[in-house]
C-alpha positions, 0 to 999 in steps of 0.5 A: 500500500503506499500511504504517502509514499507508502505501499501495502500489498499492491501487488503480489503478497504480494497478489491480473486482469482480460476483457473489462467486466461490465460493473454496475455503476456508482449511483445505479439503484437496482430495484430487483431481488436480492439474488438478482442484485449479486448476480449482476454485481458478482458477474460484472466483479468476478473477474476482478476479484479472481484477477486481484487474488492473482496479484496478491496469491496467485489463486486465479492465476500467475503473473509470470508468464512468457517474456524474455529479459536481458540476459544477465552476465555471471558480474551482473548477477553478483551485483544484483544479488549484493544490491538486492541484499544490502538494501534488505539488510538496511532498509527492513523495517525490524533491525532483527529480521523477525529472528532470522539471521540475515547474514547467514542467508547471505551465505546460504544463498550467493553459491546458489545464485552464482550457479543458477543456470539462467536468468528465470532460476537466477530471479526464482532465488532472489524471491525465495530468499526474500521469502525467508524472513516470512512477510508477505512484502518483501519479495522480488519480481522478475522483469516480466513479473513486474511488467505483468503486474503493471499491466494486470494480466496474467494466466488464469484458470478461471475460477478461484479455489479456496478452503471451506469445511476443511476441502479445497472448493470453487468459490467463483468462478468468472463469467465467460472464461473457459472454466464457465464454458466447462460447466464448473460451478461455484460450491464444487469440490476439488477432489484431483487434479491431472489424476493426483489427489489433492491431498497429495499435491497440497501436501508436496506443495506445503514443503516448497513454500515458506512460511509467510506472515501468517498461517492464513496466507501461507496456507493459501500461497500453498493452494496458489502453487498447486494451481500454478502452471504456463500458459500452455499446461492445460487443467485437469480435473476431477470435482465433486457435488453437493450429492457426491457426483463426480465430475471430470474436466479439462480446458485451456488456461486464458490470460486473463486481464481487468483493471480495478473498478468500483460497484455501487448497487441499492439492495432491496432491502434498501441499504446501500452496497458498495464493493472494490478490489484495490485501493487505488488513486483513480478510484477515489473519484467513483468510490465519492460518487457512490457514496454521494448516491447512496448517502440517503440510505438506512444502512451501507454494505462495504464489501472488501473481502476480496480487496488485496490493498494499495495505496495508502494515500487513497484508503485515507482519502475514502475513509475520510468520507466517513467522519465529521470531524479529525479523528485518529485512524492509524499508526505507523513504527518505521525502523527507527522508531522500532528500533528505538522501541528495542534499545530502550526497552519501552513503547516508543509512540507511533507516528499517528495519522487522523482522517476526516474533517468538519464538512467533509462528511459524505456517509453518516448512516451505520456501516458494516464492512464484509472482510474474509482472510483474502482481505489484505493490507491497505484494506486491514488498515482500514477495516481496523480504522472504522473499527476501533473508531466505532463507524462501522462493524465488520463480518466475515472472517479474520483477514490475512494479517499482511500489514506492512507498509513499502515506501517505494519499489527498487529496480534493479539493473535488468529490470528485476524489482524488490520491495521491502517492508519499512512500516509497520502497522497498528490500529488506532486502539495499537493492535498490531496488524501484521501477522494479526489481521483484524477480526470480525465482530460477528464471525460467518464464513460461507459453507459449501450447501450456500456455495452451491445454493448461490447465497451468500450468507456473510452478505446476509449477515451483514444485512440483518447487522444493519437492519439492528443498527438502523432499528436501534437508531430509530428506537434513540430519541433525538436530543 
């Protein structure tokens, strides 16, 4: 995200994007049942919330696709690899690496580097030793990584799997893609894939990634692996029912591309909804006009569960439409300040940033925030934000837990980018989010029955929350 120069997760968890989906519009009010309402409104987002999963865990699909990049003499590596050090070694925001000794992955790694055969393998190391202090942020993109991330396309196998009672389900799938034409279903159960249980493959998967800032994430890097292939590797696989039935399928991935969009949409239980999957400058102006449309309604649902993070600068800019007046929303421990924190073996005070102002006001009815574990970063900040402020109330499940902050992306010479995490992140009340995440007030996570019955149960949630919050309202006299 990069909230005054500051990057949180915009990019793969740091989790692109073919066709632009046709979104509902900000101010559209859509007088129709509510099953109708989602439909259209997950149709028109189901490509950007699979896409930006990619750009975060490649769940959908993988950034890294064909290309070839200068290649890089045996000298370029060894600066490239000191450099890529170096910077780690002075920048990362903890002075004791999480615990890991950095020096010691120094030694560990530069007899690799030097023997990687070509640039991909070369690239493949500098990532897996970013990996090894466990954080989501700081990683390393290849020269095409990078460029695929920039143009948010990548390889796609059409839906997105995730974990719900314990098995490996379809939880979308996008309109139109080949896993539509195929006849996958969301609710499905991934039972094989090319033949082999997935078990099996989760399994084998599990000792090829590290651990990263939490169970939650790494967990789902594990499902990114498994599902992970070139362009030219077609799917296989074997699915199961709600009544156990067995389905058999096989198509081509797709590149796949959509850039980030708003959503806005009047339920017909009145209440306002309004969705987006990154936090980014150009949506500031669409996320307003939303708001300023619904700003008569009882009740808005904010929908960031599959929202990876972004621009710190715009997540303040959008809260700051929910508040009259200045009010704290997060905190902030650079390496200094946490370093400070070490050596004298106290708190240090956080650098504190407020949102909102008088008159600035858009949206003062209540809120309530859907939030999942796919929601990351920039968006845990502000969950946490209107959270411990007391302006909205959030249901879902616990988020990622992948809140660092990079103040600025380094390229390297070929073109290979490294991020690194130089900020960390507290909540207003000073809950520390990385490796936490923030959790909801009421806890409801979709079951494979309301998978496949195409409901979506956490939303349903959050309706009858805001029906209590709105009657509670009424019920307070005015003073």
């Amino acid at each position: 995200m990069q909230a005054s120069g500051l990057v949180l997760f915009s990019g793969a968890c740091g989790m692109s994007r073919a066709g632009r989906a046709t979104f509902t519009q900000c101010g559209c009010f859509l007088k129709k049942s509510i099953a109708e309402v989602m439909k259209n409104v997950s149709a028109s987002l189901a490509r950007r919330r699979l896409i930006f999963g990619v750009l975060a865990l490649g769940l959908a699909f993988s950034t890294a696709m064909g290309g070839t990049s200068r290649r890089l003499s045996p000298k370029d590596r060894q600066q490239v690899f000191e450099k890529v050090w170096k910077d780690v070694d002075e920048h990362y925001y903890d002075p004791e690496f999480g615990g890991v000794n950095w020096q010691e992955i120094h030694q560990r790694y530069l007899p690799l580097l030097q023997a990687a055969k070509d640039n991909k393998e070369f690239y493949s190391f500098l990532d897996r030793m970013t990996a090894e202090l466990h954080d989501a942020h700081t990683r390393f993109s290849s020269p095409e990584q990078w460029k695929n991330r920039e143009k948010h396309i990548g390889v796609s196998i059409g839906f997105r799997p995730g974990y719900v009672e314990g098995q490996v389900v379809v939880l979308d799938v996008l309109p139109d893609s080949n896993a539509a034409r195929a006849g996958i279903e969301a609710g499905m159960i991934v039972t094989a894939l090319d033949g082999q249980p997935i078990a099996g493959r989760l399994a084998a998967a599990a000792k090829t990634v590290l651990p990263s800032s939490t169970e939650r994430v790494t967990k789902l890097r594990i499902l990114s692996n498994v599902f992970a292939a070139p362009l030219e590797t077609p799917l296989a696989a074997t699915l199961q029912r709600l009544d156990g039935s067995v389905f058999e399928v096989g198509f081509a991935r797709q590149i796949l591309s959509n850039a980030p969009h708003v959503a806005a949409a009047k339920l017909p239980s009145g209440f306002g909804y309004l969705r987006f999957d990154e936090f980014q400058p150009a949506l500031v102006k669409d996320f307003k006009a939303g708001l300023e449309n619904l700003r008569t309604t009882p009740g808005l649902i904010l929908d960031l569960r599959w929202n990876r993070g972004g621009v710190g600068a715009t997540l303040e800019a959008m809260a700051g439409f929910f508040f009259d007046s200045k009010t704290l929303f997060e905190r902030r421990m650079s390496r200094k300040e946490v370093t400070a924190s070490e050596r004298d073996g106290r708190h240090t005070e956080e650098m504190q940033y407020s949102v909102g102002k008088k008159g600035a006001q858009i949206y003062s009815a209540p809120v309530v925030i859907l939030v999942s574990d796919y929601s990351a970063s920039a968006t845990e900040v502000f969950a946490a934000g209107m959270q411990d402020s007391e302006r909205a109330e959030l249901v879902g499940s616990q988020s990622c837990g992948c809140v660092l902050g990079i103040t600025h992306e380094r390229v390297m010479k070929g073109g290979g980018v490294l991020e690194i995490s130089e900020i960390l992140w507290f909540s207003p009340k000073g809950r520390k989010l990385e490796g936490e995440g923030v959790i909801p007030d009421k806890i409801v996570v979709p079951t494979i029955a309301s998978l496949q019955e195409k409901r979506d149960v956490v939303l349903e949630e959050g309706e009858k929350i805001l029906q209590e919050m709105a009657a509670t309202k009424r019920a307070v006299p005015s003073s």
